[in-house]
Backbone as CSV, one residue per row, in Angstrom:
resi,resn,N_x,N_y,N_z,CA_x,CA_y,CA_z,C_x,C_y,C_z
1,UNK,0.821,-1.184,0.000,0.000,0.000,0.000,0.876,1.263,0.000
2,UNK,2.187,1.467,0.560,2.946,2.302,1.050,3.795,2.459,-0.504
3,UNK,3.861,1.431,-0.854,4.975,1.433,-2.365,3.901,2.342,-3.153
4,UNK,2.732,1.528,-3.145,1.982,2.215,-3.865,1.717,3.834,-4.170
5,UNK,1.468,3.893,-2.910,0.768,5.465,-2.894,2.569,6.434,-2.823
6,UNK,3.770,5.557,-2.517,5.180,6.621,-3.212,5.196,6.795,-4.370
7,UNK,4.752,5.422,-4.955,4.945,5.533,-6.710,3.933,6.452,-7.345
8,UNK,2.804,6.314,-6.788,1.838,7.757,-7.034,2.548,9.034,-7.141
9,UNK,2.841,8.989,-5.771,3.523,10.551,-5.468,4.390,11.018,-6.482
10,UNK,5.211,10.014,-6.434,6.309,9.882,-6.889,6.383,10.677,-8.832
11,UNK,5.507,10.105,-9.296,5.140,10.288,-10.820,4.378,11.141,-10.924
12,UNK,3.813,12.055,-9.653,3.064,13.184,-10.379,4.085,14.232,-9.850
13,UNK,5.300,13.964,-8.469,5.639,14.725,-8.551,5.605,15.608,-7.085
14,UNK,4.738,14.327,-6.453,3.731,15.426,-5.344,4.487,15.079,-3.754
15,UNK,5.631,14.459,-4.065,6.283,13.864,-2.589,6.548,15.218,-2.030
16,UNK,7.079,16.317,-1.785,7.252,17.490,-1.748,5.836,18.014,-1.120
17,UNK,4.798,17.786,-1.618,4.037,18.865,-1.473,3.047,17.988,-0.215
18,UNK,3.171,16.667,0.043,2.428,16.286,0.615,3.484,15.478,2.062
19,UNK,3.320,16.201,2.947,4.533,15.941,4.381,3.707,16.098,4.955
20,UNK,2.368,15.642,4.885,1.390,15.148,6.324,0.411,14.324,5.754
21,UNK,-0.555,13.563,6.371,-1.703,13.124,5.952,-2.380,13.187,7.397
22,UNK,-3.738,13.138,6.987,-5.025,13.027,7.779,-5.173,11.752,8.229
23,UNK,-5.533,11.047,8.857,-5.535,9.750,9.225,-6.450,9.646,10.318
24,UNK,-7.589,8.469,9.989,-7.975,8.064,11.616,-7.362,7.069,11.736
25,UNK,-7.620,6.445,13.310,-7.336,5.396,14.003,-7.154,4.062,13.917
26,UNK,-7.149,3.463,12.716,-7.302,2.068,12.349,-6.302,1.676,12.821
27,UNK,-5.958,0.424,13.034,-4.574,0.057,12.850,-4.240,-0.254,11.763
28,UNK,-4.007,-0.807,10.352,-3.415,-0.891,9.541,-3.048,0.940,8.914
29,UNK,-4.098,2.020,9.282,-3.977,3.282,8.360,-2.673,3.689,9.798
30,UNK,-2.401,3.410,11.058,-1.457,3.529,11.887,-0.645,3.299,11.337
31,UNK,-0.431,1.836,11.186,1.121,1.246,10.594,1.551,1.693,9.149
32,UNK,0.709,2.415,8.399,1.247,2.934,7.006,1.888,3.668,7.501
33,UNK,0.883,4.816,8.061,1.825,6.408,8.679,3.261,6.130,9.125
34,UNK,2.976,5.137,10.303,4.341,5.286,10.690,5.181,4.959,9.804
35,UNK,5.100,3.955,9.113,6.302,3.493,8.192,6.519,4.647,7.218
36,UNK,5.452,5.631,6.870,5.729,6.775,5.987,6.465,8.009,6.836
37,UNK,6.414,7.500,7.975,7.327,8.938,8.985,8.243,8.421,9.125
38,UNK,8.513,6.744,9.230,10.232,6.062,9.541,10.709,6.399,8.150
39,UNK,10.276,6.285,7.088,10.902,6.263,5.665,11.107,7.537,4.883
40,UNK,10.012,8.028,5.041,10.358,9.411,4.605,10.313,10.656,5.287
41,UNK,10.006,10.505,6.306,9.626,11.815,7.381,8.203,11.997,7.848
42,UNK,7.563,11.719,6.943,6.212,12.454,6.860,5.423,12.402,7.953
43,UNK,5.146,13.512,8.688,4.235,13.755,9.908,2.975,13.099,9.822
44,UNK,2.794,12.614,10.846,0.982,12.457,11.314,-0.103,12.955,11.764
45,UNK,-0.947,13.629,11.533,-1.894,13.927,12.261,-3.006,13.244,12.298
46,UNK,-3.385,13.294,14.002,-4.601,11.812,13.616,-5.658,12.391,13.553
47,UNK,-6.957,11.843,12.916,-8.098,12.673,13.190,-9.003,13.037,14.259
48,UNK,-8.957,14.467,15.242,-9.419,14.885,16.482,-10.672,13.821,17.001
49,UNK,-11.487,14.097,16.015,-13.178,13.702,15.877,-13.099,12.440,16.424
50,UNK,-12.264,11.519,15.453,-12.332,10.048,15.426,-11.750,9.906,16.833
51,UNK,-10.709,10.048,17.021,-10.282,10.076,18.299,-11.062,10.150,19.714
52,UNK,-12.046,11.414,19.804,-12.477,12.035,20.491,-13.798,10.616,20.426
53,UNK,-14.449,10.242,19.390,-15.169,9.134,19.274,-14.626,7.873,20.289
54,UNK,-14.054,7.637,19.806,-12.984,6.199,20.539,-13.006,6.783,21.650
55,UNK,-12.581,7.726,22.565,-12.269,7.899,24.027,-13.960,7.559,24.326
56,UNK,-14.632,8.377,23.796,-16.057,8.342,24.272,-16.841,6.862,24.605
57,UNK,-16.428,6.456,23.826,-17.213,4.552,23.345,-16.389,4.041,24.443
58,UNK,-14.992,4.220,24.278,-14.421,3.400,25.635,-14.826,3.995,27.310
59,UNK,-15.350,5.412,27.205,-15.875,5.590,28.360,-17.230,5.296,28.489
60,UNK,-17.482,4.928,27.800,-19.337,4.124,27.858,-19.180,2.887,28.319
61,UNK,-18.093,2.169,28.177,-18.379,0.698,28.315,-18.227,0.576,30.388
62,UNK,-17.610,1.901,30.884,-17.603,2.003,31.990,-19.100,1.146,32.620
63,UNK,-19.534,0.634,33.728,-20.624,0.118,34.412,-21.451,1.569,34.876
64,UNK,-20.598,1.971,35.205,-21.332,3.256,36.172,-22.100,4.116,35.045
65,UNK,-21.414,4.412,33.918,-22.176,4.909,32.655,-23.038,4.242,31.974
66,UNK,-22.647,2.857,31.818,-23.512,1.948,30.861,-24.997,2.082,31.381
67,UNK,-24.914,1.720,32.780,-26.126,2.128,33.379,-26.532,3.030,33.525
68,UNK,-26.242,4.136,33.564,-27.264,5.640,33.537,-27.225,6.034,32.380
69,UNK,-26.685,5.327,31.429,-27.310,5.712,29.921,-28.371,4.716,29.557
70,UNK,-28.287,3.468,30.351,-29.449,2.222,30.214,-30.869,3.027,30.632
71,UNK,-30.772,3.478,31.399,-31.790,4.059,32.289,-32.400,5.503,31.553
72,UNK,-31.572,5.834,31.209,-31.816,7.079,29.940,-32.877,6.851,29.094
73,UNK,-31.967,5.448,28.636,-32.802,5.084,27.275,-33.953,4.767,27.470
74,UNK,-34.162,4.267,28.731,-35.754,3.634,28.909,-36.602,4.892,29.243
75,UNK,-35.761,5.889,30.103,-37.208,7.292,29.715,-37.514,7.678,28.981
76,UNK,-36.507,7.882,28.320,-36.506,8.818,26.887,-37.317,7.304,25.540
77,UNK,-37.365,6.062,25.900,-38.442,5.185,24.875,-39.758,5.402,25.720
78,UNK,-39.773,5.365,27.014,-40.985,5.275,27.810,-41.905,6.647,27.719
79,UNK,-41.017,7.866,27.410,-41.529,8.980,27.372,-41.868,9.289,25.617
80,UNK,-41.531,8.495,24.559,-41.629,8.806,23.196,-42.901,8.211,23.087
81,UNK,-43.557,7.015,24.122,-44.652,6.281,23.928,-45.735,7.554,24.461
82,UNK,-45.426,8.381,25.217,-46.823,9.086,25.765,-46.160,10.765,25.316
83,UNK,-46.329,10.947,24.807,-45.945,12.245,23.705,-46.368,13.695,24.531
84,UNK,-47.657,12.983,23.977,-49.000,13.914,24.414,-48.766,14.325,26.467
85,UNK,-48.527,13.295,26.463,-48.626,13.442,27.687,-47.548,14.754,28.250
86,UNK,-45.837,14.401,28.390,-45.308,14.743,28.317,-45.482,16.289,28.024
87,UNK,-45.769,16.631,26.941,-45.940,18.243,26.268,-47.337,18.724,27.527
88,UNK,-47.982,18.230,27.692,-49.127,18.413,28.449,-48.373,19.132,29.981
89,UNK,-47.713,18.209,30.141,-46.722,18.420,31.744,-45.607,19.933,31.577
90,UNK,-45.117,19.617,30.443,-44.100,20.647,29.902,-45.378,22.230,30.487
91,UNK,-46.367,22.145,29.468,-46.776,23.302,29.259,-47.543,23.802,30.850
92,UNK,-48.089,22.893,31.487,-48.266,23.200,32.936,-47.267,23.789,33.348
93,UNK,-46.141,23.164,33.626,-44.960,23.472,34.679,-43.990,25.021,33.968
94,UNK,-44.784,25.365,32.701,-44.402,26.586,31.652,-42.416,26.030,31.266
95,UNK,-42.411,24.807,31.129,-41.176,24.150,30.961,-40.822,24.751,29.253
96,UNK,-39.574,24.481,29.074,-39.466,24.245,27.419,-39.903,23.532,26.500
97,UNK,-40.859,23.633,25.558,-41.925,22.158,25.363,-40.790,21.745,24.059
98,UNK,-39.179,21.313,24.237,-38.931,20.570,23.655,-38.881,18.953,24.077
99,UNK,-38.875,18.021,22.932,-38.960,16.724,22.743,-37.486,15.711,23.580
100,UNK,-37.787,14.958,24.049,-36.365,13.769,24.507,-35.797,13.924,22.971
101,UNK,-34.641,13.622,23.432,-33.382,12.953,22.329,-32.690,11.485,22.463
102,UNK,-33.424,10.875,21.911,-33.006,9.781,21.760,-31.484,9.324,21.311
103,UNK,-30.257,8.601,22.345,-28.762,8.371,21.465,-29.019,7.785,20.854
104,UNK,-27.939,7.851,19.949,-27.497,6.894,18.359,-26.049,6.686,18.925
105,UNK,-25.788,5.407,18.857,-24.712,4.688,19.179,-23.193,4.975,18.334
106,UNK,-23.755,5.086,16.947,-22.602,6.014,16.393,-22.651,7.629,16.332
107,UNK,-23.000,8.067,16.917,-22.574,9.375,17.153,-22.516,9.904,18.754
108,UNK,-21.006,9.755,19.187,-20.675,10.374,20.474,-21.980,11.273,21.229
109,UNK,-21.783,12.048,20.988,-22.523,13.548,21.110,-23.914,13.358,21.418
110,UNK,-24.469,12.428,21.013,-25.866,12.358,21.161,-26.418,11.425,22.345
111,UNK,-25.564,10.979,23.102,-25.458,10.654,24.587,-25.565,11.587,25.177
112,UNK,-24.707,12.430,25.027,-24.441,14.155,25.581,-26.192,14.498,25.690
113,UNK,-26.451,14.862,24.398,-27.791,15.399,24.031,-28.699,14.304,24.992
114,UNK,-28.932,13.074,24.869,-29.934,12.617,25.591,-29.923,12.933,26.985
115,UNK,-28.765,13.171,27.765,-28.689,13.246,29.223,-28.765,15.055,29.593
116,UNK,-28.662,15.799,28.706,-28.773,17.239,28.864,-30.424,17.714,28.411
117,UNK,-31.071,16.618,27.865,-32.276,17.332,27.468,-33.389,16.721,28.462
118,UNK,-32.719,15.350,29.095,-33.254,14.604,30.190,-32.971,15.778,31.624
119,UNK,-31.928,16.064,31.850,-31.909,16.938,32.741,-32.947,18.613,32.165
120,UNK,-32.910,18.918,31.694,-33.763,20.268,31.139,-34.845,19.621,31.273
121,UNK,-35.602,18.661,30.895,-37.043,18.038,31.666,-37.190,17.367,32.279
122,UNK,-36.364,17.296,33.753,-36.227,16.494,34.639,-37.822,16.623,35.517
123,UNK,-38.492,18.095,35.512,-39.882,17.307,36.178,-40.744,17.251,35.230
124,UNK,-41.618,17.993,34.051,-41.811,17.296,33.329,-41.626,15.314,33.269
125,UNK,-40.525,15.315,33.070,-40.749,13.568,32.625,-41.412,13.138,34.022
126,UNK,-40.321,13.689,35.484,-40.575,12.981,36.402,-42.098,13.032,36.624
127,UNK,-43.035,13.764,36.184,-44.280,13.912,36.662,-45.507,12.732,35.609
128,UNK,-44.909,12.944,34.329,-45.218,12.117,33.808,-45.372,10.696,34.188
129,UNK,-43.430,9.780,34.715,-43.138,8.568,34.681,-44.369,8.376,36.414
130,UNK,-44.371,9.480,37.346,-44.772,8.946,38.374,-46.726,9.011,37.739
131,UNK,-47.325,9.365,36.759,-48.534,9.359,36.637,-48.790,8.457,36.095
132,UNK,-47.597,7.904,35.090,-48.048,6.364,34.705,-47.957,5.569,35.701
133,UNK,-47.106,5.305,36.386,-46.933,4.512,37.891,-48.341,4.274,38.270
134,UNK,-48.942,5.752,38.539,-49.724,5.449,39.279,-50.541,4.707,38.424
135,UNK,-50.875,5.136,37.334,-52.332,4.409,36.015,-51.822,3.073,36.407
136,UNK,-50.993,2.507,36.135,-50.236,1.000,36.435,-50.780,0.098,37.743
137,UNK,-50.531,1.123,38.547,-50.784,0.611,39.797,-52.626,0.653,40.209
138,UNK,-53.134,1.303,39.670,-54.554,1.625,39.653,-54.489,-0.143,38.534
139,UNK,-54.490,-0.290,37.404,-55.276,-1.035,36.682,-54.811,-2.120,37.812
140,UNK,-53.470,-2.470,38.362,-53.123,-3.974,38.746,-53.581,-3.803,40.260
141,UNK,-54.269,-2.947,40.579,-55.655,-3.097,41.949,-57.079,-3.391,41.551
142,UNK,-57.157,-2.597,40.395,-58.842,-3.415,39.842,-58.840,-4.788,39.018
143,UNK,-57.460,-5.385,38.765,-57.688,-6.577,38.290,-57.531,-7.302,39.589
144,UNK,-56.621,-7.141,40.496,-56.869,-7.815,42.129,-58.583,-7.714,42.734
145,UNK,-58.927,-6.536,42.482,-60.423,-6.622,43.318,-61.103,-7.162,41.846
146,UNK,-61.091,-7.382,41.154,-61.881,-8.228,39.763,-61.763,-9.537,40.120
147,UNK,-60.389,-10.001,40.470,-60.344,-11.402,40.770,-61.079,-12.045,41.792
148,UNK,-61.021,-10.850,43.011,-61.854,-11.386,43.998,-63.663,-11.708,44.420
């Protein structure tokens, strides 16, 4: 791959003009670079983003996170099921009547977003999750006094 892309260079001319590349994290796009900085000099820069990705994913797999993003996810699905409801609570409490954010697993950031928009409607939801509780707990007392 490394012969390759010299002999490129090489024939247009462009070894000169090109003394860095962009690179994410792979390991094989690692081991080119380096062998292109042992052989010819050429600097590395890795890509911030990608990087900044990888730290993130490896700090998710933490327990202490895995679980309060587990727990996330189930308000923010539990709260996408009652919509109505939710906006209803928002506009009482004169809250911000924006929507949960659901994460996406490939994009860092949107963990961020689910736990910052969970906190910005922290009573909102909480008023919500405790009114379903209660509906819950109401139907599984009239099917107890039904049975009896």
């Amino acid at each position: 791959m490394i012969h390759t892309l010299l002999t490129i260079l090489q024939s247009a001319s462009l070894t000169q003009l090109c003394q860095f590349s962009m690179l994410h994290l792979t390991t094989n796009i690692v081991a080119a670079a380096k062998k292109l900085n042992d052989k010819h000099g050429w600097a590395s820069v890795r890509c911030s983003t990608h990087t900044l990705h990888l730290v993130v994913n490896s700090a998710e797999k933490s327990e202490t996170i895995t679980s309060t993003l587990t727990a996330a996810r189930k308000v923010v699905e539990q709260s996408f099921l009652e919509t109505s409801l939710l906006h209803d609570k928002q506009h009482q409490m004169s809250c911000p009547e924006n929507q949960l954010v659901q994460d996406v697993s490939t994009r860092w950031n949107s963990s961020l977003y689910t736990i910052h928009r969970l906190l910005e409607q922290m009573w909102p939801v909480s008023a919500v999750l405790n009114e379903l509780q209660a509906e819950n707990r109401k139907k599984a007392l009239c099917k107890l006094s039904d049975n009896h």
